[in-house]
Backbone bond lengths (Angstrom), bond angles and torsions (degrees), N, CA, C in turn:
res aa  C-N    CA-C-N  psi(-1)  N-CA   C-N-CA  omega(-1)  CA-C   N-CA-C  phi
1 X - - - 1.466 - - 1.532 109.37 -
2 X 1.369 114.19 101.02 1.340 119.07 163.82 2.478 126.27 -24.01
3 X 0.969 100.27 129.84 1.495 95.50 175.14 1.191 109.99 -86.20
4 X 1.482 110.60 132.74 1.616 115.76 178.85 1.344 75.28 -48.12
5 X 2.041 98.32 175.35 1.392 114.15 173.71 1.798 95.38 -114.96
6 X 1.456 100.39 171.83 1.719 105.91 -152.94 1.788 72.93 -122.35
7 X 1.472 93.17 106.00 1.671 105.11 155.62 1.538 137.23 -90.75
8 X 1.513 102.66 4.15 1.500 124.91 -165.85 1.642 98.20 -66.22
9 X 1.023 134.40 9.62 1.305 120.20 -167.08 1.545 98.12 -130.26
10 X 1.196 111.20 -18.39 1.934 120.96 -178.45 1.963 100.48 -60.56
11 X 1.027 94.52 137.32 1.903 100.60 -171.76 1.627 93.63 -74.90
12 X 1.212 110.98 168.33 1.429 104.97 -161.05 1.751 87.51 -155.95
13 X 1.338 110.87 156.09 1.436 111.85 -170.76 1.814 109.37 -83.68
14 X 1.066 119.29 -17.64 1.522 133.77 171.24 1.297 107.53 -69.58
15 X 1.479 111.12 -39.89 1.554 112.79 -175.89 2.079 106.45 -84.56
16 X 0.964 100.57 -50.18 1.895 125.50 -164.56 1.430 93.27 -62.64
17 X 1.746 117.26 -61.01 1.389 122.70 -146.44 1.252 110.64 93.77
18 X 1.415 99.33 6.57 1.828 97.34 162.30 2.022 87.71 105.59
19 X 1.298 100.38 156.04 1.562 119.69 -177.36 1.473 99.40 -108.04
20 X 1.218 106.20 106.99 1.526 128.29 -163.12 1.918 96.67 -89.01
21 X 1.020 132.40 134.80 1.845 125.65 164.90 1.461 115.14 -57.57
22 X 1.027 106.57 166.85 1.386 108.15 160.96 1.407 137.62 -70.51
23 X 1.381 133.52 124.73 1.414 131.98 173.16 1.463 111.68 -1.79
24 X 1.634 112.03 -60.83 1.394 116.59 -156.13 1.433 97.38 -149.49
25 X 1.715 100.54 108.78 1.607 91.31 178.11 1.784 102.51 -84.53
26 X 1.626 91.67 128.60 1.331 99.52 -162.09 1.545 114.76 -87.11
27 X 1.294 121.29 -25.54 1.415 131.56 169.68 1.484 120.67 -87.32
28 X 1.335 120.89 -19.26 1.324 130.96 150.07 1.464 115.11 -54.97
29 X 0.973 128.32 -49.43 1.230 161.46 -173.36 1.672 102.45 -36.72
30 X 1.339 102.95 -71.46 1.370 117.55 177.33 1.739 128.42 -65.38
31 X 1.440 108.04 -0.76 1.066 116.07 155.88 1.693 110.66 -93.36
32 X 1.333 114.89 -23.73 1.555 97.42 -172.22 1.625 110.04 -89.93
33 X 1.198 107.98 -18.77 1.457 133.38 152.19 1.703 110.79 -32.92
34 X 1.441 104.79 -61.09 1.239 110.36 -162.67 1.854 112.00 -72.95
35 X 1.568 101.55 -38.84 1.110 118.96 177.62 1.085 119.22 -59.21
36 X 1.745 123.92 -29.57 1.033 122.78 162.10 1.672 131.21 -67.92
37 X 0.724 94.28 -55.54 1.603 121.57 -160.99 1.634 88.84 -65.23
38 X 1.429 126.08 -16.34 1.739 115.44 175.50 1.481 87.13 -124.12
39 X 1.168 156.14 42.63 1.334 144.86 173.53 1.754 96.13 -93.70
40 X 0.981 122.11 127.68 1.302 130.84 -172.50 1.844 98.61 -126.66
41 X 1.574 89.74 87.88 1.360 116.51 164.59 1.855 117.88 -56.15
42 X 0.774 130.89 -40.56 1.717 146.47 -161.93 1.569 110.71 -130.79
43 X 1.651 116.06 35.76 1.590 108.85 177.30 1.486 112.29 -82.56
44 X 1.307 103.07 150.25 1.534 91.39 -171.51 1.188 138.71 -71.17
45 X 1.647 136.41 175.82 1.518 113.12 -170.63 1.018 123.29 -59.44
46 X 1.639 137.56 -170.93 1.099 118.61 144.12 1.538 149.12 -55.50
47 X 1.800 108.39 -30.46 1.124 107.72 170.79 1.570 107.20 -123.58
48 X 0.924 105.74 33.05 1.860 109.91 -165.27 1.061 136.16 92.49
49 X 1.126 107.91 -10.40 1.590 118.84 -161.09 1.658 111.32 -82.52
50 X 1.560 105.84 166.80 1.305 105.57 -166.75 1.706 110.40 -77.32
51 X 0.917 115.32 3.86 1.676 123.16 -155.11 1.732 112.30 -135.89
52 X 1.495 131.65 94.85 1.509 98.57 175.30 1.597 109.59 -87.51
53 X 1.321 115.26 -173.35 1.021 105.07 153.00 1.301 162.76 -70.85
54 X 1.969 92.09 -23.76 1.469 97.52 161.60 1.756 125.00 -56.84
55 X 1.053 100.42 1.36 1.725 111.89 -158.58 1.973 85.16 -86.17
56 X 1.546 99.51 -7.67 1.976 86.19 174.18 1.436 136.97 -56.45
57 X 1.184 133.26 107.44 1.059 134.47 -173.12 1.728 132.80 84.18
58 X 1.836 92.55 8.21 1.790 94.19 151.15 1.391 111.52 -81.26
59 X 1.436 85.96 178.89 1.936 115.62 175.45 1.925 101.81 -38.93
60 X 1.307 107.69 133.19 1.594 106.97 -175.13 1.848 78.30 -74.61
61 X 0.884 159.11 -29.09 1.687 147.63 -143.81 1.269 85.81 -75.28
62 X 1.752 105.24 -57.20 1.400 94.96 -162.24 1.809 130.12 -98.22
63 X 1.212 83.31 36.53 1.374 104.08 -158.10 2.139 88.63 -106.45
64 X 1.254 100.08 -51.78 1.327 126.89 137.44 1.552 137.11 -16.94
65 X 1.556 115.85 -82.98 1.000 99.64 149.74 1.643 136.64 -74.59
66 X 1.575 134.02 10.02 1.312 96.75 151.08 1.489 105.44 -111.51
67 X 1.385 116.74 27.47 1.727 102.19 167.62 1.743 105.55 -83.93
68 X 1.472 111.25 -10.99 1.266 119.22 -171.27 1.796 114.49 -103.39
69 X 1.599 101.53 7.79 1.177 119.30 169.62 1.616 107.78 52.42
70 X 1.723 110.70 44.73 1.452 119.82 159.94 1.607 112.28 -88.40
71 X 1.378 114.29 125.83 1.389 125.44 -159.96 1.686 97.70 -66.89
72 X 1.374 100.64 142.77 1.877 106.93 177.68 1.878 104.45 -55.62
73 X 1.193 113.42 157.81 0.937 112.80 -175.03 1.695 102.31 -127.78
74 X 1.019 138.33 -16.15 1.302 165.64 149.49 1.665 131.08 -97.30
75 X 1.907 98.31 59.29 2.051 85.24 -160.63 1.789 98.19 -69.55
76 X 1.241 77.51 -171.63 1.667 95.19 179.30 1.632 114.85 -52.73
77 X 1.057 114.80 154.93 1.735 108.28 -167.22 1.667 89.52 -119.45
78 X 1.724 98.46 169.20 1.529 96.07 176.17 1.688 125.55 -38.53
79 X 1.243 102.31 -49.22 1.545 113.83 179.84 1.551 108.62 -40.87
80 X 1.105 106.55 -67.86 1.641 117.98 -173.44 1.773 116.78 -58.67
81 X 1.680 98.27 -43.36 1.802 91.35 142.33 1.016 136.68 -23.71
82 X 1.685 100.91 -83.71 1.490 114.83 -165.48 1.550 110.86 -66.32
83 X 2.094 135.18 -26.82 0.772 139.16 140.68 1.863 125.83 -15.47
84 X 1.488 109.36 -71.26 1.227 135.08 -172.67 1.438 109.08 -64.46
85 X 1.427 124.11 -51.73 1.322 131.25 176.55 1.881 112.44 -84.84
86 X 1.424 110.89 -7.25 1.643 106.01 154.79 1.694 117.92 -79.31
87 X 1.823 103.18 -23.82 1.553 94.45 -176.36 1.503 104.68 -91.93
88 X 1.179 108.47 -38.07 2.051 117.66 172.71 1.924 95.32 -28.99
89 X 1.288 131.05 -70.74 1.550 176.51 -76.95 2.103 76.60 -144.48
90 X 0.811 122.72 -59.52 1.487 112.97 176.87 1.456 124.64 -91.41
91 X 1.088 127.09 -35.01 1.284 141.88 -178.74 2.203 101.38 -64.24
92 X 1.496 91.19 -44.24 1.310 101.51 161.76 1.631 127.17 -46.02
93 X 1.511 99.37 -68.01 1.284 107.33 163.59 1.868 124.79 -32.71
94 X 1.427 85.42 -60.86 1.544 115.24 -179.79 1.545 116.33 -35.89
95 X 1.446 103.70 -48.46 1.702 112.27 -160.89 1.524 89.58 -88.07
96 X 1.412 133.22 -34.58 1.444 118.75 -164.56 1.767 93.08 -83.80
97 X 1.051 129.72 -2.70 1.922 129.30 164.08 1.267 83.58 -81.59
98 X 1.388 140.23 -74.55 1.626 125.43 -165.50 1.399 126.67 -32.30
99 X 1.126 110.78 -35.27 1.409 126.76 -143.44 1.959 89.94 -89.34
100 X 1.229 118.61 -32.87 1.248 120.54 176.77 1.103 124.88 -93.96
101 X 1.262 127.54 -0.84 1.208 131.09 147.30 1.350 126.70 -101.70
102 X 1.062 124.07 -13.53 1.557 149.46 174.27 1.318 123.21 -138.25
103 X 1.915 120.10 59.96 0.889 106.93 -158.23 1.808 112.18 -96.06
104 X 1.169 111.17 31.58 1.414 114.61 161.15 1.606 104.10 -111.78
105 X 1.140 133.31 7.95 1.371 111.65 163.36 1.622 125.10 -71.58
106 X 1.416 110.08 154.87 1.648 108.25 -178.31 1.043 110.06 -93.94
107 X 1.427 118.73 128.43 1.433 129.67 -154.39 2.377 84.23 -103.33
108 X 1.252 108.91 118.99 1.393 103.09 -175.58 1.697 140.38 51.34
109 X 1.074 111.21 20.89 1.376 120.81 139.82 1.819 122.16 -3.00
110 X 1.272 106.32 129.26 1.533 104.51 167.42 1.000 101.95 -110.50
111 X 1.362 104.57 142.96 2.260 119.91 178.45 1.555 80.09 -127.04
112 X 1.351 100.45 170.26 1.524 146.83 169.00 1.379 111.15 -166.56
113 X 1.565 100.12 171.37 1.478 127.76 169.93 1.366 129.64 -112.84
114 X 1.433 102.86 141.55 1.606 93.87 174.60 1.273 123.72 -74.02
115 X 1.686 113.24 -20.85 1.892 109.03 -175.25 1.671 95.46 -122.81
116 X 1.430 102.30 57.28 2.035 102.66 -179.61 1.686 88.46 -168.46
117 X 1.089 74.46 116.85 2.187 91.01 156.93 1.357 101.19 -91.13
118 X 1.617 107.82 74.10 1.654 121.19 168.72 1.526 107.58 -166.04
119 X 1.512 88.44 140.67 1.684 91.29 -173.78 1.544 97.95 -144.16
120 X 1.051 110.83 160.69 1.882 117.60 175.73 1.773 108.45 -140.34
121 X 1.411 87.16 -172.41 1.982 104.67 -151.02 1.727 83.35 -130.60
122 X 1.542 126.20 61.68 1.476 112.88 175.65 1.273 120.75 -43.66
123 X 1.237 113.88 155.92 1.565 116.32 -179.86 1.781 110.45 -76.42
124 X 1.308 104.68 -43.45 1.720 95.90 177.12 1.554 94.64 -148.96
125 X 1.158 130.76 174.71 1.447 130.57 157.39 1.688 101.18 -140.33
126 X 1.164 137.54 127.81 1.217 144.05 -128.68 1.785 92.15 -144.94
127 X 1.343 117.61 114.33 1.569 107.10 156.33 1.481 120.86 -134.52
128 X 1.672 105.67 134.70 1.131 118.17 -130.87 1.438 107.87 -145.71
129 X 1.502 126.63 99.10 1.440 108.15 -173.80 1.736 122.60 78.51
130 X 1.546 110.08 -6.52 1.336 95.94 167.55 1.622 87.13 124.20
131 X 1.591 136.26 -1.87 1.267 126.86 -112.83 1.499 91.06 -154.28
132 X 1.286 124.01 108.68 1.622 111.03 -178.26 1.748 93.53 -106.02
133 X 1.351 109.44 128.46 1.559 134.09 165.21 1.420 117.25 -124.62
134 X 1.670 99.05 135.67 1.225 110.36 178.52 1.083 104.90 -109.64
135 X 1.230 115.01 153.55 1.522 140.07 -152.83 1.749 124.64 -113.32
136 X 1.153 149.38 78.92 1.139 137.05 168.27 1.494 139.19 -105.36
137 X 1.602 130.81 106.51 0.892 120.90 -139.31 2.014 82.02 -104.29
138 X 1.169 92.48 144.12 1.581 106.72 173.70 2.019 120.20 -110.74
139 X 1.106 141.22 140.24 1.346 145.93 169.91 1.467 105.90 -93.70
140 X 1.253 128.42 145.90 1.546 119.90 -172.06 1.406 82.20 -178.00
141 X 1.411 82.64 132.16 1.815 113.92 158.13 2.070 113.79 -42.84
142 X 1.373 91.86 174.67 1.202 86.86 179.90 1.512 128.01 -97.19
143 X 1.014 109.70 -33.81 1.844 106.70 140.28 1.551 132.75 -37.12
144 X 1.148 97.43 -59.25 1.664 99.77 178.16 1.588 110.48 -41.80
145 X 1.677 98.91 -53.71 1.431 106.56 -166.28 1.490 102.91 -62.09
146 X 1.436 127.67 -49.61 1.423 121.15 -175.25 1.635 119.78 -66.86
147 X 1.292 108.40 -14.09 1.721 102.80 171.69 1.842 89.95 -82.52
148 X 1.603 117.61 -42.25 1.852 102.33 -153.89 1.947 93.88 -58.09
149 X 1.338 108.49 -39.73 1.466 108.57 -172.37 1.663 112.95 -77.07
150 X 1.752 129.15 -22.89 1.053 124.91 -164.91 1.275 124.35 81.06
151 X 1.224 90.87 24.20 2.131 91.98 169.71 1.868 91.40 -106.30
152 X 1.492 128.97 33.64 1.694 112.87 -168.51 1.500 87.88 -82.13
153 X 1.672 124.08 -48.48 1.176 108.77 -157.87 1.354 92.37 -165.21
154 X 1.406 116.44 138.02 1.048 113.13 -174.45 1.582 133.60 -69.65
155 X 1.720 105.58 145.34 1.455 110.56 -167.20 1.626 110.51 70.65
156 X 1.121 110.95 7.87 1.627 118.72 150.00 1.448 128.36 -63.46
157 X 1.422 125.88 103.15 1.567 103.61 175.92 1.731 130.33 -52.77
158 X 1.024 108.90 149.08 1.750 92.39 169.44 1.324 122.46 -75.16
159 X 1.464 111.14 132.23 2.043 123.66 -173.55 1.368 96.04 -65.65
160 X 1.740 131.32 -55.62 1.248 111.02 -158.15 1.286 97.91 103.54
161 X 1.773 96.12 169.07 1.722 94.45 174.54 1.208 118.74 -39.58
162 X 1.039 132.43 -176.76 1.878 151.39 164.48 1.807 92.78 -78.82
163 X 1.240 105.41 132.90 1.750 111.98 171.21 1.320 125.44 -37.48
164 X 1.483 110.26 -56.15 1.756 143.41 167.76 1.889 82.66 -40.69
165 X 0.751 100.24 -70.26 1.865 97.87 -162.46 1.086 112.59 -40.87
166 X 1.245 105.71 -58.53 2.255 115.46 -166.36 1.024 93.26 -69.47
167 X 1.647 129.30 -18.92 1.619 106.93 -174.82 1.473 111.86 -90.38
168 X 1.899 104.50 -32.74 1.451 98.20 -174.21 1.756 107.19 -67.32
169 X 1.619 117.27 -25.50 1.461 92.43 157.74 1.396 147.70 -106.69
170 X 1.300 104.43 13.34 1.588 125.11 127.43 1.143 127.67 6.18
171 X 1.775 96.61 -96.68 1.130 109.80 171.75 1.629 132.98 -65.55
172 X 1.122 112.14 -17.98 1.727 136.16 155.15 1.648 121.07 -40.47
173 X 1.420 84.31 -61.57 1.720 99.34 175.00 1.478 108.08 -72.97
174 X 1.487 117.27 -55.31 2.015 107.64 161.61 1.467 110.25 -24.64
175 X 1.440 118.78 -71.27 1.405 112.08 -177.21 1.494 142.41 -24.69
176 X 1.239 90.99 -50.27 1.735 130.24 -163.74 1.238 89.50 -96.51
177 X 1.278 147.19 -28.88 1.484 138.84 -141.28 1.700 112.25 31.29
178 X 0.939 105.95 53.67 1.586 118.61 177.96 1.677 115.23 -61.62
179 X 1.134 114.78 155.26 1.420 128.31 -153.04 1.499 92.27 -99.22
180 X 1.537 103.72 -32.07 2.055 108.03 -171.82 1.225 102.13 -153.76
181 X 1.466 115.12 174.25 1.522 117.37 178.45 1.525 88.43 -135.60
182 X 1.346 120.11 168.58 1.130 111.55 173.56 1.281 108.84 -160.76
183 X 1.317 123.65 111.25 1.477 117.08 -170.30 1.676 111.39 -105.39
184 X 1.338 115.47 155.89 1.487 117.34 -177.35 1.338 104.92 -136.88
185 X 1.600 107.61 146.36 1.304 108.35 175.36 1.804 113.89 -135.04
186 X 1.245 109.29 118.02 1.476 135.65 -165.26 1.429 92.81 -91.09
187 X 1.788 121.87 107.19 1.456 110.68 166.49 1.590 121.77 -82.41
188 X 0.834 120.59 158.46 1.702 115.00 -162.98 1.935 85.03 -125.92
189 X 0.885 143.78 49.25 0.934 159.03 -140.66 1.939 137.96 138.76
190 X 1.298 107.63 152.03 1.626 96.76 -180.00 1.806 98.96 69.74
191 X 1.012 108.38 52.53 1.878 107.03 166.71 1.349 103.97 -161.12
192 X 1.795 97.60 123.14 1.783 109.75 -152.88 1.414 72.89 -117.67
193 X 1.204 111.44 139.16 1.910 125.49 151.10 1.670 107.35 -44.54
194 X 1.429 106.45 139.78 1.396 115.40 -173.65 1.433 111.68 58.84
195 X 0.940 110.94 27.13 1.665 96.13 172.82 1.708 101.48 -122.51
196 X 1.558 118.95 -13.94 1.395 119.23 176.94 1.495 104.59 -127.67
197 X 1.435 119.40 84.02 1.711 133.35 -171.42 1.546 101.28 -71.11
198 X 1.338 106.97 -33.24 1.790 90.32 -157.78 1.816 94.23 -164.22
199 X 0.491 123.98 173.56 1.697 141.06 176.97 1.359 122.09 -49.79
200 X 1.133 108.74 -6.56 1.375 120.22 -177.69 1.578 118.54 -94.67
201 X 1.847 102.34 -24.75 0.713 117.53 174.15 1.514 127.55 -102.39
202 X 1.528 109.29 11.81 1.475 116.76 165.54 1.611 155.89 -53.17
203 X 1.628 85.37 -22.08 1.480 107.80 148.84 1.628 151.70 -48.74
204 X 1.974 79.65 -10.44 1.847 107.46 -164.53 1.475 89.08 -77.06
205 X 1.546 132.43 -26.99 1.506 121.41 -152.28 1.770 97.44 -150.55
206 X 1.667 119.08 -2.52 1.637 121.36 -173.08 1.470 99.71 -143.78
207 X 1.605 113.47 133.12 1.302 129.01 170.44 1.258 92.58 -158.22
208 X 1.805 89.50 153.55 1.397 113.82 168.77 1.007 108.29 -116.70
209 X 1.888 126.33 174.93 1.022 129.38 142.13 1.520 124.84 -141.18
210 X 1.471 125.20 130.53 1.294 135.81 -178.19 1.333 126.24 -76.72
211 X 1.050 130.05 149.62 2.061 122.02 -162.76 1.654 94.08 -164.59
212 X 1.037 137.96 115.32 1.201 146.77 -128.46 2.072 83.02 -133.86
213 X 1.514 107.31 135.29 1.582 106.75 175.37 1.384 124.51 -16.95
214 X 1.336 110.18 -50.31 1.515 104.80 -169.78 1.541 105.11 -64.31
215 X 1.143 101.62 -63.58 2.311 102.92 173.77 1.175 89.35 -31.97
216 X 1.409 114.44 -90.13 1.683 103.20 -148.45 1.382 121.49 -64.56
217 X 0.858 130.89 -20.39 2.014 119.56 -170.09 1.357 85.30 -75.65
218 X 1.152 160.45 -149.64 1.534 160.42 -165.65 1.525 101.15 45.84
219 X 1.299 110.13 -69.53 1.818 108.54 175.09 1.574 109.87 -57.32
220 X 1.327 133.48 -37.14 1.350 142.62 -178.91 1.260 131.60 -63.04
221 X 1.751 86.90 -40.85 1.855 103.95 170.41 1.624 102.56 -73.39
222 X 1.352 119.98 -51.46 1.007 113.32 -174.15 1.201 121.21 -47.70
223 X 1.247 109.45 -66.21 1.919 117.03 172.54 1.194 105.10 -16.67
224 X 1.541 101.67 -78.05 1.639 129.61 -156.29 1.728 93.77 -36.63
225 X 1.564 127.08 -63.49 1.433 124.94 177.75 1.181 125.32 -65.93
226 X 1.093 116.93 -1.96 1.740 134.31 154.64 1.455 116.66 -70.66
227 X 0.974 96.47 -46.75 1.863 109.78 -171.47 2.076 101.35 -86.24
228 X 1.327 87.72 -34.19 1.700 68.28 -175.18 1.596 106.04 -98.60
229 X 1.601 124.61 12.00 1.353 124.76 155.45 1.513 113.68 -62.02
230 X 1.380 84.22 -40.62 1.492 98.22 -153.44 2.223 99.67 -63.34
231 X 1.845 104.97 -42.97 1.195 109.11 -173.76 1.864 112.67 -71.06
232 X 1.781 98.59 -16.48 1.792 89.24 169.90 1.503 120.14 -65.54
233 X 1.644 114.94 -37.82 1.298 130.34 178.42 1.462 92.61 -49.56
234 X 1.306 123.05 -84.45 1.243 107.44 178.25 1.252 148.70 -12.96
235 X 1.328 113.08 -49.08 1.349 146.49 -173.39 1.649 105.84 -56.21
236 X 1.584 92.11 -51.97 1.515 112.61 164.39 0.999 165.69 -77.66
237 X 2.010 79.25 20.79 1.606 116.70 -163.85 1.591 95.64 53.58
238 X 0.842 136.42 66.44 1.674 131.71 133.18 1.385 112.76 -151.62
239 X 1.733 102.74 159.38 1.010 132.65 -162.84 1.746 107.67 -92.81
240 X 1.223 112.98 114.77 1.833 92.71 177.95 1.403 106.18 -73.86
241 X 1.507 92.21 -171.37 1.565 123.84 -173.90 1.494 109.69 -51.64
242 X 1.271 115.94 176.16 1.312 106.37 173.91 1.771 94.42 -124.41
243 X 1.536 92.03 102.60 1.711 95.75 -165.88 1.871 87.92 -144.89
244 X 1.615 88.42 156.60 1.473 93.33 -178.63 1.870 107.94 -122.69
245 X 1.120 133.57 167.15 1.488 126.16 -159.09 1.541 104.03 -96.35
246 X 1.488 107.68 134.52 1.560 108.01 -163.75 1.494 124.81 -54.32
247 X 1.373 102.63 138.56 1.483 112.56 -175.08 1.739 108.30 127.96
248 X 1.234 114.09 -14.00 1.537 145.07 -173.28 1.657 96.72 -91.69
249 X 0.988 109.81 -77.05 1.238 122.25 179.29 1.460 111.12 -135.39
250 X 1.540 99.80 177.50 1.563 113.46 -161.52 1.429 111.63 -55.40
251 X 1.249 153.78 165.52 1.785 144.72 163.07 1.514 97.40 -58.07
252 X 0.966 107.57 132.20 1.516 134.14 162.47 1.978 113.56 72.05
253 X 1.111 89.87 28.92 1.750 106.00 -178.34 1.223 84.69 -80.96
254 X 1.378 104.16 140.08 2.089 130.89 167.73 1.643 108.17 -114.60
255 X 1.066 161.31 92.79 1.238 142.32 134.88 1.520 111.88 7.84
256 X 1.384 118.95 127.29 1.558 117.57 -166.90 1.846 95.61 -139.99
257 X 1.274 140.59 -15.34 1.016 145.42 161.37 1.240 120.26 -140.36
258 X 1.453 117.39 86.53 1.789 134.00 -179.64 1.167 101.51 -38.79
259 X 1.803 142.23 -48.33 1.184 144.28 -154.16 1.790 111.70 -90.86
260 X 1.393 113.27 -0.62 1.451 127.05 138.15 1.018 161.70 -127.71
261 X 1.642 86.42 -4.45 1.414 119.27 167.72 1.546 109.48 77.29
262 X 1.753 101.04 42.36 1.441 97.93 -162.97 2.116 91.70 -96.35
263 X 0.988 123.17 170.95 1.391 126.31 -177.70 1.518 125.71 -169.07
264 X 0.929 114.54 150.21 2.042 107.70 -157.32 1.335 81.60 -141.62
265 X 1.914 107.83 163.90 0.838 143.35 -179.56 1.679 100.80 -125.46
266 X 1.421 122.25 132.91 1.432 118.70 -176.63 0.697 127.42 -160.29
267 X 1.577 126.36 119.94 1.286 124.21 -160.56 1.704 101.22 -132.12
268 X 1.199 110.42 156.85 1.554 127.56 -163.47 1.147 120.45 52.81
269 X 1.702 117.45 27.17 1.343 120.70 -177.12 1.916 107.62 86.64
270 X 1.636 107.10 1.51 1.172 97.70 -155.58 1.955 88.69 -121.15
271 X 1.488 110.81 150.13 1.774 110.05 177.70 1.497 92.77 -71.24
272 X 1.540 98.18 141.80 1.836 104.34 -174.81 1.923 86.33 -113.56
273 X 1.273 87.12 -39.55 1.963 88.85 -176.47 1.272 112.50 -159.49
274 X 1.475 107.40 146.89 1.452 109.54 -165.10 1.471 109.22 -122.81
275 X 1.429 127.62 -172.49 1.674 122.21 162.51 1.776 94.84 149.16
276 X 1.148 105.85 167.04 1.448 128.80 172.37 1.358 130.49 -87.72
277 X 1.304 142.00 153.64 1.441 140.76 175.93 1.190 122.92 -135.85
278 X 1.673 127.02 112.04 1.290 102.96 -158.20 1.604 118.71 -77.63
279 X 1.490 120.86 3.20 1.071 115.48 -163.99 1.774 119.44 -67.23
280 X 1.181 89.21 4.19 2.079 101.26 -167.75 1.578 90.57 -89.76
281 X 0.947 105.94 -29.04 1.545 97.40 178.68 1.823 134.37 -74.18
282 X 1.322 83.72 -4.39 1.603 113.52 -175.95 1.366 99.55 -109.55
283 X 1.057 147.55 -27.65 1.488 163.20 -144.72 1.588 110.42 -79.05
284 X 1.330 122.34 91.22 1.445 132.27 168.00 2.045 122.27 -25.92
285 X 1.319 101.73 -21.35 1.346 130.25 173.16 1.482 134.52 -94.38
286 X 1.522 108.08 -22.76 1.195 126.21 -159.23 1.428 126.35 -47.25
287 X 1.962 93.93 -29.85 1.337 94.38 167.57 1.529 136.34 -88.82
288 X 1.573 113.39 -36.60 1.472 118.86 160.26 1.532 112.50 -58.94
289 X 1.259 125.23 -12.00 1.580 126.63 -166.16 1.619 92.60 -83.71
290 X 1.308 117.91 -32.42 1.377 117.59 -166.39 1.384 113.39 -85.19
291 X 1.413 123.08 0.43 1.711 151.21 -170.56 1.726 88.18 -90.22
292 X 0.906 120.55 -60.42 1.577 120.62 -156.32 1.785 116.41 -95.55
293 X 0.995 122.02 -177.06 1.566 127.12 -162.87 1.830 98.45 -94.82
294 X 1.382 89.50 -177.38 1.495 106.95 165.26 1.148 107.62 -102.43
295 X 1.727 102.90 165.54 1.651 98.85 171.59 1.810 95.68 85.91
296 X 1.286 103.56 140.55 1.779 116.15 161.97 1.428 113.37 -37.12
297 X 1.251 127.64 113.02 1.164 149.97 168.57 1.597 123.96 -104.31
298 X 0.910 113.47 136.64 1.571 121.17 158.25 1.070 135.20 -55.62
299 X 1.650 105.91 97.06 1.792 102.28 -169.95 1.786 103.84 -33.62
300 X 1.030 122.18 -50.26 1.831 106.43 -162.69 1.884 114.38 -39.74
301 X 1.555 93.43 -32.29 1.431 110.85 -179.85 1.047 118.82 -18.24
302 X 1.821 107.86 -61.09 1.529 136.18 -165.96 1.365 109.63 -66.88
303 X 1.307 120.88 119.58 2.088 128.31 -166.08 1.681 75.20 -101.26
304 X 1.574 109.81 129.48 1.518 141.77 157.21 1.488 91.70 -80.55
305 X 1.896 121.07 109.41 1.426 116.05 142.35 1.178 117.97 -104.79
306 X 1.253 95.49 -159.09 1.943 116.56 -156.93 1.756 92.04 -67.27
307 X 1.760 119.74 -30.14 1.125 109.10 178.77 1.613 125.77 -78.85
308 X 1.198 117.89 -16.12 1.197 117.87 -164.59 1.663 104.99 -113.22
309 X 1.778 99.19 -3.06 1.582 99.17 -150.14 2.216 104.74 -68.71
């Protein structure tokens, strides 16, 4: 007969005040170390071009300044590292499961366009049944995922992908003339033990969604004349607006203070509606963006400092 075991000696948070971590997790450490020190913030496009595709559905400014090859002034911070190299780190995983069940799909493929200085690095392109689908797998917090699916709050409809998404594969499927797009979203968050036993229950933290040619080319075309407005301004030495593509914000909303992301809509010279966006706060630019005006500007505008240089 086995002896109970004598736990009276295990530290206990009533007794301790709780088991606090260490100052500096030091072997952790050397992975975020690593992640840094090779994180390649500014690699180049896929096919050269001034535009990728992930660049679908940000700020045309800043979409702008790096088609105009103005240095970030705000790169990615540890967070956004360790973010980027947890989804790199799954998506990885991800494609070598593809590959055995679909082992003629193209695991990262480069597309371009013939009337877009933009090209992308698809996640898979899959053909299947007669049926070419493109593939994009997304990482998302655990919020995100419960508003895209409709578990955020109750009697909430579900949003669906993020806008930025369907467009960056959008324009993917334009390329390819793809038959489907198909986006997925992997929560990295919101997954309790015992609550996902078996496959049935995979939905708690993985969804897809399918969009068949007709859906998507409409979002694609659109982009596409968004993005190549945006590269004539350029062309013309200027900088566009600092506006985001409808559905983002209100029609005809400008960003008017980058450093809160505050932005108005205005008509007769007069504010018709106002409000904030958090995306300026995420914004690789945020700080030289806050140097310059609203409204189309003149790349010269933009002062290169010691921070951005």
């Amino acid at each position: 007969m086995a002896l109970a075991a004598d736990h009276s000696t295990l530290p206990t948070a009533a007794v301790s005040g709780g088991l606090v971590p260490d100052d500096e997790p030091r072997f952790v450490q050397a992975l975020a170390e690593h992640w840094q020190a090779t994180n390649d913030d500014d690699k180049p496009t896929a096919l050269g071009t001034r535009v990728r595709h992930s660049d679908a559905g940000k700020c045309a400014r800043a979409i702008a300044y790096t088609a105009a090859g103005i240095p970030k002034s705000d790169p990615m911070d540890l967070t956004g590292v360790w973010n980027v190299n947890l989804g790199t780190t799954i998506h990885e995983k991800w494609q070598a499961a593809l590959l055995t069940k679909y082992p003629d799909a193209e695991i990262e493929p480069k597309v371009g366009h013939q009337d877009l200085d933009a090209s992308g690095h698809l996640d898979a392109v899959i053909r299947t049944g007669g049926r070419t689908i493109v593939y994009e797998l997304k990482t998302i917090g655990g919020y995100g995922f419960k508003a895209a699916v409709g578990r955020a709050r109750r009697g909430t409809p579900a949003e669906g992908p993020k806008i930025e998404h369907r467009l960056q594969a959008a324009l993917s499927g334009l390329a390819l003339d793809a038959d489907e797009i198909v986006i997925g979203y992997l929560a990295k968050e919101c997954i309790s033990v015992g609550q996902g036993r078996d496959m049935d229950d995979l939905a708690r933290f993985a969804a897809e969604w399918t969009f068949d040619r007709e859906t998507y080319r409409p979002w694609a075309v659109a982009e596409k004349d968004r993005l190549n407005g945006i590269l004539r301004l350029l062309d013309k030495g200027e900088l566009a607006a600092r506006k985001f593509p409808a559905g983002l914000l209100p029609v005809g909303a400008e960003i008017v203070d980058p450093s809160t992301g505050r932005w108005e809509v205005r008509r007769d010279d007069q504010v018709a509606d106002t409000g904030t966006f958090w995306a300026c706060g995420y914004c690789n630019f945020r700080t030289v963006c806050a140097t310059t005006e609203a409204g189309r500007i003149p790349v010269t505008a933009v002062t290169i400092t010691e921070k951005n240089a």
